[in-house]
N, C-alpha and C positions, 0 to 999 in steps of 0.2 A: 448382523449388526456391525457398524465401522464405529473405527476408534474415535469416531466426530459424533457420533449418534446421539440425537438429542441438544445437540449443542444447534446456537443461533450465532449467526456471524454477517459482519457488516462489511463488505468490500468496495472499498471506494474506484473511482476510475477503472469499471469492470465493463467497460462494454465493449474492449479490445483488448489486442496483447495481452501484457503480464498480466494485469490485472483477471480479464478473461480465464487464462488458465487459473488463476490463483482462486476465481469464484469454481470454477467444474471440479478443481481437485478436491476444495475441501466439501464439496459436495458428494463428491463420489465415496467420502470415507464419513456422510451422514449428515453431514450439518445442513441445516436449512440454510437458505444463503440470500442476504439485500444484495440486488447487483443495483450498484449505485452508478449515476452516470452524470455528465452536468447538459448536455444538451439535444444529445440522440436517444429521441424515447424507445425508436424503433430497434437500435444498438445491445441496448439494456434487455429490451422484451426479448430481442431474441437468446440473449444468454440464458435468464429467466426459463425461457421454452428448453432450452436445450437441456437445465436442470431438471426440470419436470420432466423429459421425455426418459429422464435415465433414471425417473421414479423419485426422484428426491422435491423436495420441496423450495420454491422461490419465486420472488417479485421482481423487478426493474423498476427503481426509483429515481427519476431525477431529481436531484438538488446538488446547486451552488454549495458547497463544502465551506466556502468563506464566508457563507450565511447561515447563522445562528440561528433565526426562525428556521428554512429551509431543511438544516440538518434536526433540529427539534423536531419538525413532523412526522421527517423521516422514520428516526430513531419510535418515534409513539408510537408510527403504523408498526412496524418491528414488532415491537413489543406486544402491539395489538393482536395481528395475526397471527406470530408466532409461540409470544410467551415469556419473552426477556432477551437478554443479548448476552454471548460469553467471547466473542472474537471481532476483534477489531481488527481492520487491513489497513490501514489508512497509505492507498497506492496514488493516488490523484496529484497530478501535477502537471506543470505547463512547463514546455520547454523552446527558450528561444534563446540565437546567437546574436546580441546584440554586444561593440566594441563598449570598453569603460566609457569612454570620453562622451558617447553618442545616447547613452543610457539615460532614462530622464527617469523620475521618481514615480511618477503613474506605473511606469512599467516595471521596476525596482519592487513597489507595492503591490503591486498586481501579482507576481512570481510568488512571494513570499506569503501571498495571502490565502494561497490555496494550498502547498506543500507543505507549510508551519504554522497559521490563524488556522487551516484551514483541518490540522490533524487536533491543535488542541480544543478546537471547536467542539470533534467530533467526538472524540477521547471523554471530554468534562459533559457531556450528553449520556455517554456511553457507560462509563465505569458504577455509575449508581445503580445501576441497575446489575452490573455485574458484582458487584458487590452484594446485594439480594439474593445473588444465586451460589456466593459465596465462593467466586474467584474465575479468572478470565485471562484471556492472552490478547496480547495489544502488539501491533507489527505494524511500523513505517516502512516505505522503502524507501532508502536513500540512494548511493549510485557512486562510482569507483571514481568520475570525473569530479568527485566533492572532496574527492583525497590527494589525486594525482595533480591538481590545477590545470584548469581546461580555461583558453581563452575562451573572451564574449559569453563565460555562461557564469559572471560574477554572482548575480543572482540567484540564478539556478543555486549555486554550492553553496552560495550563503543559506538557501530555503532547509539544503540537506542538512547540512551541519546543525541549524538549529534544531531540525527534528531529530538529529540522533541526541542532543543536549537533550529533547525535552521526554527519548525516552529510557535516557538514564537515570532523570530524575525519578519518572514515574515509578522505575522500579524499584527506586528505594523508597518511597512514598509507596507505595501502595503492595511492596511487597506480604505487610503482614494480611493484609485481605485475600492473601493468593490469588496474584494479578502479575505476571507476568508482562513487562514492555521489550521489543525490541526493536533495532531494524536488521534489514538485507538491504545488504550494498550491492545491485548486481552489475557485471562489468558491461563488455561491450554484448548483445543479447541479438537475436536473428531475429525481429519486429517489423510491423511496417512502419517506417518513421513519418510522419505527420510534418506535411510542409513545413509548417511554421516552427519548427525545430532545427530547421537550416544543415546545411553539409554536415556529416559526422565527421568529428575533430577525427586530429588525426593516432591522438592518444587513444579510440574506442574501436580505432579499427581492426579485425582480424590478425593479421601481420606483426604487430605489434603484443600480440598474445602468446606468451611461453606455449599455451596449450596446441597453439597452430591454429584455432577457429573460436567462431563467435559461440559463447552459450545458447540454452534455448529455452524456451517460456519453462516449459516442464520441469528444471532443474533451478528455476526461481519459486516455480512454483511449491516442489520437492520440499523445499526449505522453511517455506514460509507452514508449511504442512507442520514439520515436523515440531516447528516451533510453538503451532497450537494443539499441538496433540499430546497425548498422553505420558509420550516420551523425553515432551522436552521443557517440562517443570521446574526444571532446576536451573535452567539458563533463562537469565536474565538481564536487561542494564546493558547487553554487547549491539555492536555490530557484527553483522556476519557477512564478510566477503564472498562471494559467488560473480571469479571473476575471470579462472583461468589461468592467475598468475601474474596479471596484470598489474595489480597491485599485491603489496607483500607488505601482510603485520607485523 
């Protein structure tokens, strides 16, 4: 038995990177796992496949996270096939470098609709039913460029910051349920970065890291573990840097 065993868990943007390892890890230590995805069904199955082949249990779900219906279905079949939900990942995000001045509100809206509509969507879906089960861990990821100031990605750090706001609240709120919110900040990380996310700034690159090199999925991953596991009950309401040094609390 793993320290996740029996437990259900929803990982959003799991059909790559962080996401990816953060659905295998907390599978490996039991939990059944949603790998959520928003447009590659074949992305998500194969994560999905990759849990089953290591004997644990999982689906590959598509849905829009800024959709309420979408994530409602989601969260049913969840509950249907597995039996409730105690961990929420809320990793999903869009990342683009666009200058202030050039920024227009569609896209402004768009950022923020998926990283912070799109966590308390899934969160206010999520917690009733972890509450039934009489307590749950809740984990955003945020990102060191929403502390440090990173040009062209105003949105971006606005989307983070709101989620860390909203899972500070949660955890005073919803602390007496034993429901645990957090995030992970993680820094610059060894991923395949996604066209539409544009040159990495020059604050996330390597070089600029006290440690000497970029983190790696596993050690976001690590984190986000620990935070739904058995160990890490008592931490609540933070951020947790995972960054190198890159930034300093």
């Amino acid at each position: 038995m793993g320290p996740l065993d029996g437990k259900i868990a929803v990982v959003t943007g799991a059909g790559k990177n962080i996401g990816r390892e953060i659905a295998l890890t907390l599978a490996r230590d039991g939990a059944a796992v949603v790998v959520n995805g928003r447009g590659d069904q074949a992305a998500v199955d194969r994560v999905a496949e990759e849990i089953r082949a290591l004997g644990g249990r999982a689906f590959g779900h598509l849905a829009d996270v800024s959709d309420e219906t979408a994530v409602t279905a989601m969260v049913e079949r969840a509950v249907a096939e597995f039996g409730g939900i105690d961990i929420v990942v809320s990793n999903a995000g869009l990342r683009r470098q666009t200058p202030f001045l050039e920024m227009g509100l569609v896209e402004w809206r768009e950022i923020l609709s998926v990283a912070l509509d799109g966590a308390f969507i899934l969160t206010r879906a999520c917690v009733p039913h972890m509450i039934g089960r009489e307590g749950g861990a809740i984990v955003g990821l945020s990102g060191v460029s929403t502390h440090v100031g990173t040009p062209e990605r105003c949105h971006v750090s606005a989307s983070k910051s709101g989620l860390e706001g909203l899972m500070r609240a949660l955890a005073v709120e919803l602390g007496p349920h034993g429901i645990t919110a957090n995030c992970v900040a993680p820094g610059a990380i060894d991923t395949v970065r996604a066209a539409a996310a544009g040159q990495m700034p020059s604050t996330m690159r390597a070089a600029g890291v006290p440690a000497g090199r970029k983190g790696t999925m596993q050690e976001i991953a690590a984190m986000v573990r620990h935070l739904v596991g058995p160990h890490g009950r008592f931490i609540t309401g933070q951020t947790i840097h995972v960054n190198g040094g890159a930034f300093l609390t």
